[in-house]
C-alpha positions as CSV (number, residue, x, y, z in Angstrom):
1,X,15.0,5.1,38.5
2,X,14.6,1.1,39.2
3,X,12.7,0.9,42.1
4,X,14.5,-2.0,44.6
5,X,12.6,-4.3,46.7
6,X,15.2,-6.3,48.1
7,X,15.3,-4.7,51.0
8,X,11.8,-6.2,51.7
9,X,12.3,-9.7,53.2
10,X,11.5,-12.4,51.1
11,X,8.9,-15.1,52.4
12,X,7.0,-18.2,51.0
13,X,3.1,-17.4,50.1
14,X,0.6,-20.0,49.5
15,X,-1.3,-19.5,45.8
16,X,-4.4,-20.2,47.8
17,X,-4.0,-16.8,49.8
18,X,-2.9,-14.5,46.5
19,X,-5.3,-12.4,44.9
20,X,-4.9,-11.1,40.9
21,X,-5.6,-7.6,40.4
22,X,-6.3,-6.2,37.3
23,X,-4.9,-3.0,37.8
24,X,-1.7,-3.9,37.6
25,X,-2.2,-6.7,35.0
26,X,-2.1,-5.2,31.6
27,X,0.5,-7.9,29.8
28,X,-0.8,-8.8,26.5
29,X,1.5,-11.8,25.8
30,X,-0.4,-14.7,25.3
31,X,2.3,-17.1,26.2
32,X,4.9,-17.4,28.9
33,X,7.5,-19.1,26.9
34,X,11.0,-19.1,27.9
35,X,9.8,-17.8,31.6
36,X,7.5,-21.3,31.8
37,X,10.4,-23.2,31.3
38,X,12.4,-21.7,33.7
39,X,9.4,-21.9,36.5
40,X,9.5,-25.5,35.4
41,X,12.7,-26.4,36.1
42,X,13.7,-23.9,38.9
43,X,10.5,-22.6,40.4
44,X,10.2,-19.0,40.9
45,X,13.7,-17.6,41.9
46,X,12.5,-13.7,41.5
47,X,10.1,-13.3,44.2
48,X,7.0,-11.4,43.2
49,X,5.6,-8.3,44.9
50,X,2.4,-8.2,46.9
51,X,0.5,-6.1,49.5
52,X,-2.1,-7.4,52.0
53,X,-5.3,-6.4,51.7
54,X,-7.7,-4.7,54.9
55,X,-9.0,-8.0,56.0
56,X,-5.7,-9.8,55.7
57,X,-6.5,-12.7,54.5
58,X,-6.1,-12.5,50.9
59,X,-3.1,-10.7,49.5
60,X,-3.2,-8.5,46.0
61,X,-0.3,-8.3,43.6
62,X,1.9,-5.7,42.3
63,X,4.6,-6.7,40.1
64,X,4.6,-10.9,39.0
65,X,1.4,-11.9,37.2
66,X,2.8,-13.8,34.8
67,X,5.0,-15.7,37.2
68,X,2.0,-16.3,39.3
69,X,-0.4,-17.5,36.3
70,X,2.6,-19.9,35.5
71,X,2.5,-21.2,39.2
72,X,-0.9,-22.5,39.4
73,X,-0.3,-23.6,36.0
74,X,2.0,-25.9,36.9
75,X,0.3,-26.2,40.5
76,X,2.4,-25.0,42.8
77,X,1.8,-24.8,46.3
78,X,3.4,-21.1,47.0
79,X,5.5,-18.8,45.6
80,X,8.0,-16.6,47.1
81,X,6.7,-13.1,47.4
82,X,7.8,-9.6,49.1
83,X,4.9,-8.0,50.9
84,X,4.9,-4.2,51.1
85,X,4.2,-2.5,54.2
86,X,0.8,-0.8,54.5
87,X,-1.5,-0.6,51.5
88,X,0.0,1.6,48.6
89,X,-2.7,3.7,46.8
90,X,-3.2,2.3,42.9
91,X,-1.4,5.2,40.9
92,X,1.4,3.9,43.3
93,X,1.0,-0.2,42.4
94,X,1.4,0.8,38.5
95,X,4.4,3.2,39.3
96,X,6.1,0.4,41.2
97,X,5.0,-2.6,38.3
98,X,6.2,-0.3,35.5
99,X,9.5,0.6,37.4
100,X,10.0,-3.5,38.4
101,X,9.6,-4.0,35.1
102,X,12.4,-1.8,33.2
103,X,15.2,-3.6,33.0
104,X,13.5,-6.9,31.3
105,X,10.7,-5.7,29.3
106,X,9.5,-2.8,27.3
107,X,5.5,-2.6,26.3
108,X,4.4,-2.5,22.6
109,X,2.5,0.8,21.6
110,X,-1.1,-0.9,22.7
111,X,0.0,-2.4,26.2
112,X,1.6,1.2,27.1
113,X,-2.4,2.8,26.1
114,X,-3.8,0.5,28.6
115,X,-0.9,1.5,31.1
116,X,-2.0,5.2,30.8
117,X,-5.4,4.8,30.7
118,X,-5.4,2.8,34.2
119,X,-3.3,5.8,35.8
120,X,-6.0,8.0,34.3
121,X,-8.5,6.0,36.0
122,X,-6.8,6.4,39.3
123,X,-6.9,9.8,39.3
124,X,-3.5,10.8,37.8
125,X,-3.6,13.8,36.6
126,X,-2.8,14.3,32.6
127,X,0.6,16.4,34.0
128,X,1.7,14.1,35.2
129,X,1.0,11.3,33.0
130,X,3.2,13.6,30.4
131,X,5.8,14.4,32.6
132,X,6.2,11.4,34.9
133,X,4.9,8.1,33.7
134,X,5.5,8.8,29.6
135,X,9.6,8.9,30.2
136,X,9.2,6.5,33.1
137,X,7.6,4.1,29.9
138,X,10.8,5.7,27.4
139,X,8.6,8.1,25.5
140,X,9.2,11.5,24.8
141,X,6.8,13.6,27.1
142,X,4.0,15.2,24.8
143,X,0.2,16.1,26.0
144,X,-1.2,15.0,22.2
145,X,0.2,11.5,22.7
146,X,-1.0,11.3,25.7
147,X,-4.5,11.8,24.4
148,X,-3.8,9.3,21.8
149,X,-3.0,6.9,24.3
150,X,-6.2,8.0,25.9
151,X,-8.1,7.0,22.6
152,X,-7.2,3.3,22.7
153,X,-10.0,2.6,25.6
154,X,-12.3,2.3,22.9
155,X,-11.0,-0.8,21.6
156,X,-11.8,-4.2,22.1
157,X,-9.7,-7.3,23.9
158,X,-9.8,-9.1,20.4
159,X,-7.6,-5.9,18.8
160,X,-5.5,-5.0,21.4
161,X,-4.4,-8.3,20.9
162,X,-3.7,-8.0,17.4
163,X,-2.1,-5.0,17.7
164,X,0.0,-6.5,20.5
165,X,1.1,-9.4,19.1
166,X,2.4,-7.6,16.0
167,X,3.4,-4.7,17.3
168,X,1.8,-2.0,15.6
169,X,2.6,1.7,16.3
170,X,0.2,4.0,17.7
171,X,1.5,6.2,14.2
172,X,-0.1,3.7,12.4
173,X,-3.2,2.5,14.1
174,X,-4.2,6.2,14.7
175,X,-6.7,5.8,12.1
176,X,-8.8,3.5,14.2
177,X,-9.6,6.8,16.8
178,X,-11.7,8.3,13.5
179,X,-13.3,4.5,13.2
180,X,-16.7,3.3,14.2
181,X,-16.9,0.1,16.2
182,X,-17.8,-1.9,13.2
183,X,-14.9,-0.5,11.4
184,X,-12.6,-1.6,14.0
185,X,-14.1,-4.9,13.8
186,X,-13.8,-5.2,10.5
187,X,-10.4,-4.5,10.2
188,X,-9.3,-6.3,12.9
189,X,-10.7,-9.5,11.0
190,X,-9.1,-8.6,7.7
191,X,-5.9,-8.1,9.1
192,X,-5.7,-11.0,11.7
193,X,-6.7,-13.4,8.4
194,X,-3.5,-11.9,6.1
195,X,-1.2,-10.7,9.3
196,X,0.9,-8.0,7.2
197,X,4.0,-6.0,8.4
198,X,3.4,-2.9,9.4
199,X,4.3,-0.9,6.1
200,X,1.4,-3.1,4.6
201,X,-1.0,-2.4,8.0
202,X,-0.4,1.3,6.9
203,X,-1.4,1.2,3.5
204,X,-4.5,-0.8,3.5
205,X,-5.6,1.5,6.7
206,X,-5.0,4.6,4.5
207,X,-6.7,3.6,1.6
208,X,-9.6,2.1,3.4
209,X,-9.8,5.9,5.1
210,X,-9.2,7.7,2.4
211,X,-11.7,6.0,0.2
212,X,-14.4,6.1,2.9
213,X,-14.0,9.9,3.6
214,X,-14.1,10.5,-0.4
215,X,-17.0,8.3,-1.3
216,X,-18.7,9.2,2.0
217,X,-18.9,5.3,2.9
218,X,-17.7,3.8,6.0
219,X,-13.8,1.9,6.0
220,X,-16.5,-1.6,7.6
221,X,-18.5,-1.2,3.9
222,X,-15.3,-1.2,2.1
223,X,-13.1,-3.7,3.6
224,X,-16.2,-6.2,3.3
225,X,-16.6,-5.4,-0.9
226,X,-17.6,-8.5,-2.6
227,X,-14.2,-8.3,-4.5
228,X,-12.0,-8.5,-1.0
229,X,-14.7,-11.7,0.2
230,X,-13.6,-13.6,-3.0
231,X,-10.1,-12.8,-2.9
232,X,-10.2,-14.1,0.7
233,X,-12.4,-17.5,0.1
234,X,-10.1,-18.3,-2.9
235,X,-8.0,-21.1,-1.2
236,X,-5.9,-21.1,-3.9
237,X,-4.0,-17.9,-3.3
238,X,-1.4,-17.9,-0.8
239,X,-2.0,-15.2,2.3
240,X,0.9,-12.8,1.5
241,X,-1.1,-12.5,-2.4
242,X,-4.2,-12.3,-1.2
243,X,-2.9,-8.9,0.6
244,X,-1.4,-7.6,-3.0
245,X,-4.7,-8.6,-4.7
246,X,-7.0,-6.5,-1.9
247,X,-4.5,-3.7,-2.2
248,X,-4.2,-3.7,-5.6
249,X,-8.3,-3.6,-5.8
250,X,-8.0,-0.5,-3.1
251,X,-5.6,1.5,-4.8
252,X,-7.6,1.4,-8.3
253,X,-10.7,2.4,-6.1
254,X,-8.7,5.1,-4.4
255,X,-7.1,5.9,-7.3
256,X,-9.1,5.2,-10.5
257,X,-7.0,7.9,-13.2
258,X,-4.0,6.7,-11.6
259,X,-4.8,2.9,-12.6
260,X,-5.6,3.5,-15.6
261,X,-2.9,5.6,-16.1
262,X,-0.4,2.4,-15.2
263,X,-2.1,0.2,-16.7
264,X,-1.8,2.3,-20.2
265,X,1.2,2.3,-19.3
266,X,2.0,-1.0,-18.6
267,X,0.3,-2.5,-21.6
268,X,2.7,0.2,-24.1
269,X,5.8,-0.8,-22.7
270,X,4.9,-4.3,-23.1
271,X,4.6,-3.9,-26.9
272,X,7.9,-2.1,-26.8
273,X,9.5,-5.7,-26.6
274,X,13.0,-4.6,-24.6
275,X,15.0,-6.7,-23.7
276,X,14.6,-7.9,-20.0
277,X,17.5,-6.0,-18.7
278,X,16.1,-2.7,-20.2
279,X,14.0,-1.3,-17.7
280,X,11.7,2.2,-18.3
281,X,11.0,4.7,-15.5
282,X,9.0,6.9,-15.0
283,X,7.8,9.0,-11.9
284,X,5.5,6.3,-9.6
285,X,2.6,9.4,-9.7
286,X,3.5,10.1,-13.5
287,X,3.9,13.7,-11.9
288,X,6.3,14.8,-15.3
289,X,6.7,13.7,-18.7
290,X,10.1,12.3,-17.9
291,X,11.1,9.2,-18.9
292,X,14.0,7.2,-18.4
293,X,15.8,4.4,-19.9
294,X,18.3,1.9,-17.8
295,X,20.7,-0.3,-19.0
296,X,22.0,-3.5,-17.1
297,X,25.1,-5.1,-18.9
298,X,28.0,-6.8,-17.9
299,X,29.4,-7.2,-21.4
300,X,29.6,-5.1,-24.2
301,X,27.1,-7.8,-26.2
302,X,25.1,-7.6,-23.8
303,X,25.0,-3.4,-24.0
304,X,24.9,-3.9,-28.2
305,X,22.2,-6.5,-27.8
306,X,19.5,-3.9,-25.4
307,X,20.3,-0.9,-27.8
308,X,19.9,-2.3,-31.0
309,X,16.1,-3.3,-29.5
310,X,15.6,0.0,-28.4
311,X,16.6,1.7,-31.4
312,X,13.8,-0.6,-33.2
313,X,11.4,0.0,-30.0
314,X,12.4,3.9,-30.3
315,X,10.6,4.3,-33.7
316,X,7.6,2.0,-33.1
317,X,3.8,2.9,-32.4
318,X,4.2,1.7,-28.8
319,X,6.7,4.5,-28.4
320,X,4.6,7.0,-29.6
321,X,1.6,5.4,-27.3
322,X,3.9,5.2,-24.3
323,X,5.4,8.8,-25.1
324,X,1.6,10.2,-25.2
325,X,0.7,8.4,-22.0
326,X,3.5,9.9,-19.8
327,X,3.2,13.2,-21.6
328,X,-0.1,13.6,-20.9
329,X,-2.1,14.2,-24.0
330,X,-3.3,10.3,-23.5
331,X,-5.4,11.5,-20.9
């Protein structure tokens, strides 16, 4: 439930007299944006939320650091603020930030880690980080995500950021909490170079892991192979191939029968010479000897023209060769 602080009077607080507290400051945006703008041209019109500290001269905030890190950006003399009554114990602060912050923001996988693990350090207990603060954050109470959550203290500024900024799922960055610092680190420099979706982010993670835990190197030893340094110093390949060229080099290390299993393949159905509408499928793990043929045509030339190639293709070597590789006995 939305917590309401209008009923606290509203009042004009110099800058000078506001103190940042991390506790409650766990927003990963870089930028202000669209909020900036607005500050810009209408000054802060949602007061921000503060308490005063013992000595009551300084005064520590609870919900509005990013409207207060745009004030003195743009040098403003005060801000209007509510100021709670009392001093509010720290579990309480990141209740009331997370509840002021419902309605106009949700927190990418990473940013809700950091929420947890600052209630954790406050002393809330893990029943009621599963219970209470999970839904209040719109997950789905569960005490193993909560210890994933738990997990992301070990990473550094540089890839929360990342993770942040492209808003990777904990589902996908789990791999990390098996990781060594210098795996991490190596990663996160790979990654932030070709900036992949997060299908891609899944599949180099997995075959970096994979490969590691078969070959009983570490994901830092494989992810800086000689093969991945060139394929990211050559200027001439655009970003998006440079991640197909490392993945491509991963999956024949992952999988070396598999590769050359494709690329036997590959190179018989070239010599086939179908017709570029004629396409040949087979299972992506060659897991049977099926094969299939499809036809594309629009025309019945078009349908005469693919099967009269195929009927030549169907009595050639390459068949036989392409036959023997999906069958098996090519092996």
């Amino acid at each position: 439930m939305k917590i309401d602080f209008s009923k606290l009077p509203a009042s004009l607080i110099p800058l000078c007299e506001i103190q940042p507290d991390a506790l409650t400051d766990f927003s990963l945006d870089p930028g202000a944006g669209a909020l900036e703008e607005s500050v810009r041209a209408l000054g802060v019109t949602h007061p921000i939320v503060l308490f005063r500290e013992l000595d009551g001269k300084k005064y520590r905030i609870v919900c509005g650091h990013r409207r207060v890190r745009i004030a003195f950006g743009l040098k403003l003399g005060d801000i209007p603020a509510r100021v709670l009554d009392g001093q509010p114990s720290r579990a309480t602060c990141l209740r009331m930030n997370i509840l002021d912050n419902m309605d106009h923001r949700s927190y990418s996988d990473i940013e809700t880690g950091l929420v947890l693990n600052k209630l954790a350090e406050t002393g809330v207990e893990d029943n009621d980080l599963v219970n209470v603060f999970l839904p209040l954050l719109g997950l789905q109470p569960g005490r193993k995500l909560i210890e994933d959550f738990k997990k992301t203290s070990r990473f550094r500024p540089g890839l929360n950021s990342l993770l942040h900024e492209m808003n990777i799922p904990i589902r996908v960055f789990s791999v990390f909490f098996r990781w060594e610092s210098a795996d991490r680190d190596a990663a996160e420099k790979l990654l932030a170079s070709l900036r992949p979706g997060v299908n891609k982010w899944r599949e180099l993670l997995e075959l970096a892991d994979e490969t590691g835990k078969r070959d009983n190197v570490t994901p830092a030893e494989i992810l800086a192979h000689s093969d991945i340094k060139s394929i990211m110093a050559d200027t001439e390949i655009p970003v998006g191939k440079k991640y197909d060229s490392i993945c491509k080099f991963l999956r024949e290390w992952r999988y070396p029968a598999l590769s050359s299993l494709q690329k036997k393949f590959l190179l018989a159905q070239d010599k086939l010479s179908l017709d570029r509408r004629t396409k040949v499928c087979v299972g992506k793990y060659f897991e049977n000897d099926e094969i299939k043929i499809e036809l594309k045509f629009s025309s019945q030339k078009e349908l005469l023209e693919q099967v009269e190639k195929l009927s030549r293709a169907a009595g050639s070597t390459a068949m036989r060769d392409l036959i023997r590789v999906i069958s098996g006995a090519d092996r």
